[in-house]
Every structure is written in C-alpha cells, then in structure tokens.
C-alpha positions in Angstrom: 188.8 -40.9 118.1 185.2 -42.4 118.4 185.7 -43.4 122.2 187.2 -39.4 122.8 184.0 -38.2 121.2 181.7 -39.8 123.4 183.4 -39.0 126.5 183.5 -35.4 125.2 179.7 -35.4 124.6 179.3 -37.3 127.7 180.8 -34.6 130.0 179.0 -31.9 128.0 175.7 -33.5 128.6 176.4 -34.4 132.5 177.9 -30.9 132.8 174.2 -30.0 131.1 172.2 -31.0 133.5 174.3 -30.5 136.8 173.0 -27.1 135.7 170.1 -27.2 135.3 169.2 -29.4 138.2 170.4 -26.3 140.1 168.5 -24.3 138.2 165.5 -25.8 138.9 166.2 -25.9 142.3 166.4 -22.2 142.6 163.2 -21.9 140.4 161.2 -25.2 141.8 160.8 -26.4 138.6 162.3 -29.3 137.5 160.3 -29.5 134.0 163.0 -27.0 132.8 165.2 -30.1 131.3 162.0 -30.5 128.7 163.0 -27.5 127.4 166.9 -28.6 127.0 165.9 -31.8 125.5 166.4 -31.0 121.6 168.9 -27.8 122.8 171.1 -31.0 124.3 171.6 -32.5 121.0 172.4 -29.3 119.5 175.1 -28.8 121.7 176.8 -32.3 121.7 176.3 -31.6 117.8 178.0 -28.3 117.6 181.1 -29.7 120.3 181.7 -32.4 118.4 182.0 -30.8 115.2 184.4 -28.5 116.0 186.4 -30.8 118.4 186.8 -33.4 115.7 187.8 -32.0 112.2 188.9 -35.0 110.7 185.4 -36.3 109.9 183.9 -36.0 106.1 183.1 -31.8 106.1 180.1 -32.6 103.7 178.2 -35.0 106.0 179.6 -33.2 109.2 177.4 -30.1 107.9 174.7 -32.2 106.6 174.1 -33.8 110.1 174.5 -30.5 112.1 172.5 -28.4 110.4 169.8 -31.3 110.3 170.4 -31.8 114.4 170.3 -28.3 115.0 166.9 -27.4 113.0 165.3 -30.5 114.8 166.7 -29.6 118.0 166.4 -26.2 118.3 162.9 -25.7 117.1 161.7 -28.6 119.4 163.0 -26.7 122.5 161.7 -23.5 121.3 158.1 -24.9 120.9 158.3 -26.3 124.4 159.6 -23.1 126.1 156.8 -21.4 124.3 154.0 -23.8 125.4 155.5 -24.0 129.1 156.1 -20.5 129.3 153.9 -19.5 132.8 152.1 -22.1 133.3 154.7 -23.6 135.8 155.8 -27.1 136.4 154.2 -29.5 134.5 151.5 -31.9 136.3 154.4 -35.2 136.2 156.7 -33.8 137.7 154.6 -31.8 140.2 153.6 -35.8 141.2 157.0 -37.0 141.7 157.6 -33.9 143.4 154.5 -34.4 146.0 155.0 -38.2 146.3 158.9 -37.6 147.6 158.3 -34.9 149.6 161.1 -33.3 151.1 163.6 -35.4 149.6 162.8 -34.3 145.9 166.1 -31.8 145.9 168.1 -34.8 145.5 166.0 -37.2 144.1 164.9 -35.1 141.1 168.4 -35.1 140.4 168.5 -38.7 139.8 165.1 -40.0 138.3 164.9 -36.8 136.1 168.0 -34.7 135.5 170.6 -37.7 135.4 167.9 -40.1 133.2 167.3 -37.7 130.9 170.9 -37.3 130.2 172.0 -40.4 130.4 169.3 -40.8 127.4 170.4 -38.4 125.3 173.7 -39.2 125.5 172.8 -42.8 123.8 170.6 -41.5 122.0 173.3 -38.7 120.1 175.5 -41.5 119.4 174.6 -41.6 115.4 175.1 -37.6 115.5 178.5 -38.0 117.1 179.9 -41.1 115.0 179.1 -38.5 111.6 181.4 -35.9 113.4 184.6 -38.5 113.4 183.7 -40.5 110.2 186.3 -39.7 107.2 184.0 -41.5 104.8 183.1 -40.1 102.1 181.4 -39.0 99.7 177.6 -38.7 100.2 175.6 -41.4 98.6 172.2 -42.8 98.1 171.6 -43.3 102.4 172.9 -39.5 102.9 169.8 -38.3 100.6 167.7 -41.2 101.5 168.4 -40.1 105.4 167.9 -36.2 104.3 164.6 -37.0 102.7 163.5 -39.3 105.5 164.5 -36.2 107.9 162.2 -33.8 105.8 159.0 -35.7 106.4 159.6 -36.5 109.9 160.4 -32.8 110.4 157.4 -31.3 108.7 154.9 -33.8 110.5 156.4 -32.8 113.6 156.9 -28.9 113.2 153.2 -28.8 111.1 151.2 -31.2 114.4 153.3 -28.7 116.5 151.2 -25.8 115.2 148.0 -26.9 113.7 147.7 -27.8 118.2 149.0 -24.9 119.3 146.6 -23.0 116.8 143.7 -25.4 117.9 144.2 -24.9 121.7 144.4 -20.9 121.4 140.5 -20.9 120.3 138.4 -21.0 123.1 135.6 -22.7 121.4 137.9 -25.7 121.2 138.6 -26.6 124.2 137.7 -30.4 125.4 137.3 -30.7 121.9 140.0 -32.9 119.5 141.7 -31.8 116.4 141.4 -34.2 113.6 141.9 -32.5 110.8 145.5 -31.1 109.2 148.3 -34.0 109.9 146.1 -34.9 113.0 143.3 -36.2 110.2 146.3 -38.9 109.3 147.7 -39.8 112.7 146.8 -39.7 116.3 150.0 -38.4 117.0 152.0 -36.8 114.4 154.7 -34.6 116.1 155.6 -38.4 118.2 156.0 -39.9 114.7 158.1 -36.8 113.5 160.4 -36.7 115.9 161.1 -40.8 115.4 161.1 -40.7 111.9 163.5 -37.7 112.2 166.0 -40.0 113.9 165.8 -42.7 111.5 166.8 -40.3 109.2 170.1 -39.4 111.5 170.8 -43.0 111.3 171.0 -43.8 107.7 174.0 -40.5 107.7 175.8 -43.0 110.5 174.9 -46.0 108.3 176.4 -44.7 105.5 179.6 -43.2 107.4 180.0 -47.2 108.7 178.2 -47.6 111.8 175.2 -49.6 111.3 175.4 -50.3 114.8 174.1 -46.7 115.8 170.6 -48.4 115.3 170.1 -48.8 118.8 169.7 -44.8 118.9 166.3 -45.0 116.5 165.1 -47.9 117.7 165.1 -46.5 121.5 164.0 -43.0 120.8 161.0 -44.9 118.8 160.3 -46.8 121.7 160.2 -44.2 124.3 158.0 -42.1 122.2 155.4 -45.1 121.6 155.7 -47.1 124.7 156.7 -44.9 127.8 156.4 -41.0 127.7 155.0 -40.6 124.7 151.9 -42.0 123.0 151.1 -45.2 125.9 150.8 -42.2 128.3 149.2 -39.6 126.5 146.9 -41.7 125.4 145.6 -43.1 128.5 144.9 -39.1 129.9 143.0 -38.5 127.0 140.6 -41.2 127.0 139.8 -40.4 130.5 139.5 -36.7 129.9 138.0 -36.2 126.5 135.2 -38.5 125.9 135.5 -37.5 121.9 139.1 -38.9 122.0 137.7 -42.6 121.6 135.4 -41.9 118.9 139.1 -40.4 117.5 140.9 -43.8 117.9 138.0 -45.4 115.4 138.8 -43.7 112.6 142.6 -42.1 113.0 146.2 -44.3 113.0 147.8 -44.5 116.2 151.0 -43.4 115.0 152.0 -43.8 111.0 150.0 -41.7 108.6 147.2 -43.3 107.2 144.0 -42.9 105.5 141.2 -42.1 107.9 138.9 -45.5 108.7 135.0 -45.3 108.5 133.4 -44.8 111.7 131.8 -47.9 113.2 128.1 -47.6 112.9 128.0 -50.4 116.0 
C-alpha cells in the first residue's frame, strides 16, 4: 500500500510539472513552479487521502488540513509577491547563460528538480495517508504544536515584509523589529520547523524513517536556496544588513545580542 502511494504521488507530481514547464514556455516564465511549490504538497495530500482510506481518519485529517494550510497560504503569498514583476532574477540567469537551449534545459534543472524534491520531501505526508495506527498520542499534539509555531513565524515574517517593503521610506532599509527582531530569517525557520512538525504525525504512525524529509527541507532552506544565498545578496546590497547579523540569530529565535561597540 505504501509503495502504491508513492507511485501515485509520484505521477501526480511529474504530471505537475510536465504542465507547467509548458506553461512557462508559452508565458517565458519559468519562476511559475515557485508558485506551485506549497500547492504541490497540497495536491499529493488531497490524492492520497482519498485514494487510500484505510489509513487512521483522525490523523489522515489532522495532517491534511495541517499540509493544506501550510501549502496553500505559501503559494498564495508567492503569487501575490510575483504578481507583475516577471521572472524572477535566478532564473532570468540560467535563462541568459543557456541561451537558446533553455526550452529544454529548464525542464530539467528546474521543473524536474523541483519535483523530484517535493516528491521526497511529501513522503511523511503520504506515509500518514496509509498508516492504520491509531489513536493520536503525545507526538500527534507534540507535532501539531510544533506545526503552530513554525506556521505563525512563517505566515507573521511573511507579512510584517510585505508590510515593510510597501512603504516607500523603507526601501534599502532592513526590518528588525516584529519576528524579524528574533531571527534573520523567520519565514525559512517556519517553514522547517513546520516540517518537523509533519514528521512527528509519521513518527507516531511508525515511520521514523521519514526523517530524511525534515532534515533535507532544513538543509535546503539553510544551505542552498535559502538563507546561504539570500544572505550573500544582502550583504552586498544593503550595507545595514551587516550591522543586522551583530545583533539578530541567523535562523532560531533568539534574544537580540548587544551591538559591538568595536
């Protein structure tokens, strides 16, 4: 039953993004699969639910409606902050650097990746769709709670930016103050600590070996597109940033350093 789930949500998700590397052909804009990121999960979520009744109901609707208020207001937020402003500057690179070729290509270093990705990634989401175990206990609510903090540092950094960058008078300038007063980064360390907290519902169905799915999500938001690389723009572009790094957590929530006075 597992193994039929993830082929399922396997030719969901490679279905996915056949289409939208179409798409983006047609609109010459292949930062359209940011957008279907979160929406992805959603979808392999809802799928697998219905596909697969024999899994614990309780947890099954736990998880989903967990998956689908992380997933759906993440690709909400991005359509709103990409809407009109074209494709985004990485992909505009890839797109310049392969020249002609980038048709194909794009399918392969950015439609194909990303799904390939996500459907590791889901594997925690899908193995609570086929689990019979049951009832809830302690790593169910531990998981839920662990969800709710991730969420509302990720939703809350989401719009304390977007608030931020709609003043005029801010711009080049850096918020520290709301969530962003605790961590350099809050909606990255959201969105993580959100997936640990889909892991401890697969831990407690029986599958402790879902941890892979946290642990890479983690690392791609801290070492490759998320923090390393943000990071690096903004100290080149906003000389206030450094002065930032003194004082504000990288990534978990802490309390504010001094400033240096060297």
């Amino acid at each position: 039953m597992i193994t039929s789930a993830f082929l399922v949500s396997g030719l969901l998700v490679l279905s996915l993004m056949v289409i939208l590397w179409v798409i983006s052909l047609a609109l010459k804009n292949s930062s359209i699969v940011d957008i279907f990121w979160g929406a992805g999960f959603v979808l392999i979520a809802w799928l697998t639910f219905f596909l697969f009744p024999e899994g614990y109901f309780v947890r099954k609707v736990l998880s989903l409606a967990m998956v689908t208020i992380w997933g759906l207001r993440l690709s909400v937020y991005i359509f709103m902050r990409n809407h009109g402003k074209g494709e985004d500057f990485r992909y505009q690179k890839w797109r310049k650097e392969a020249g002609p070729s980038w048709w194909y290509r794009s399918f392969f270093k950015v439609f194909l990746l990303q799904g390939i990705l996500m459907w590791i990634i889901s594997v925690p989401v899908v193995t609570v769709q086929v689990s019979p175990v049951g009832p809830l206990g302690f790593l169910d609510y531990l998981g839920l709670l662990i969800w709710g903090v991730g969420f509302y540092f990720e939703a809350a950094g989401d719009l304390q930016l977007s608030r931020f960058k709609a003043s005029p008078e801010n711009k080049g300038k850096v918020l520290d103050h709301g969530v962003w007063r605790y961590t350099r980064h809050p909606n990255y360390f959201g969105d993580a600590t959100q997936w640990w907290g889909f892991y401890l519902l697969a831990l407690s169905a029986g599958y402790w070996w879902t941890i892979f799915s946290p642990l890479i999500m983690t690392l791609l938001l801290v070492r490759v597109s998320g923090v390393a690389l943000l990071e690096k723009t903004l100290k080149e572009t906003k000389p206030e940033y450094r002065e930032y790094t003194q004082t504000t957590s990288a990534f978990f929530p802490l309390p504010p350093r001094k400033k240096s006075n060297k």
